[in-house]
Phi, psi and omega in degrees: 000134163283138163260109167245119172316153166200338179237142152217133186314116143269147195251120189238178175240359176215124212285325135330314182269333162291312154343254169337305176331279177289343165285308185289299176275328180250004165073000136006099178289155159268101181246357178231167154208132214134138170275115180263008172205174162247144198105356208235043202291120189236135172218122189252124192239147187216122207303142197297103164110006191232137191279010187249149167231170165242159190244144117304075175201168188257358163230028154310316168295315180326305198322311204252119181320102153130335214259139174263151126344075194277159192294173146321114201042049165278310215278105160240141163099029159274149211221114185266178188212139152256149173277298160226111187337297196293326171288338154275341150344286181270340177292311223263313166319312142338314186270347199089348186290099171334098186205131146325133160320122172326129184258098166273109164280005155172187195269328163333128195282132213095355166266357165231156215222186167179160210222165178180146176276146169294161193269345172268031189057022158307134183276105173283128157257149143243068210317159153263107136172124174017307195310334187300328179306315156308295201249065175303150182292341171289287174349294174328313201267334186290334172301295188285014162266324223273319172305293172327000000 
């Protein structure tokens, strides 16, 4: 059986501005926006080209049994992967998006990152790496299933 990440609740404090936020500055699709219960406002969003999303909501936690509530930037180390760092770099600056200078910490492909905040201080990392180009991670995994 498969497990697939495919959502993960972000804790924001105003859900508009995250919204915009991750659409405007960081290119972010909108794919859901709506009360999907009443009381229950969902907003889903998903980085162009990745099988993962982030959520938005003010009762996303109520659902889940057993679970606290995390503050509004509690999140640190969510992680986008690029094919080329600089051209994202300039695509995202471009958008107004606050972001580090790329950083190589060794030469190897997957060693250089640049980083940037959510306005409620979730923390983003951005890997470079290069292989993607070639080798998309939906490919990668349809192989080694087809291998498996």
């Amino acid at each position: 059986m498969d497990f697939t990440l495919e959502v993960i609740p972000l804790p924001v404090t105003d859900i508009d501005r995250a919204r915009d936020f991750y659409r405007d500055k960081v290119g972010f699709h909108v794919d859901i926006d709506q009360e999907v219960m009443p009381g229950m406002r969902i907003v889903q969003l998903t980085p162009p080209g990745s099988g993962c999303s982030v959520a938005l909501g003010d009762a996303i936690w109520d659902m889940a049994q057993g679970q606290t509530r995390p503050e509004p930037g509690s999140y640190q180390g969510l992680q986008l992967c690029v094919a080329d760092i600089k051209a994202a770099h300039a695509e995202l600056t471009a958008r107004g998006l606050e972001v580090s200078e790329p950083v190589q910490y060794a030469p190897d492909d997957g060693a250089t990152f640049m980083y940037f905040k959510d306005p409620d201080g979730n923390g983003w990392a951005i890997q470079e790496y290069r292989r993607r180009v070639a080798e998309p991670l939906h490919k990668v995994l349809a192989d080694l299933k087809r291998e498996g």
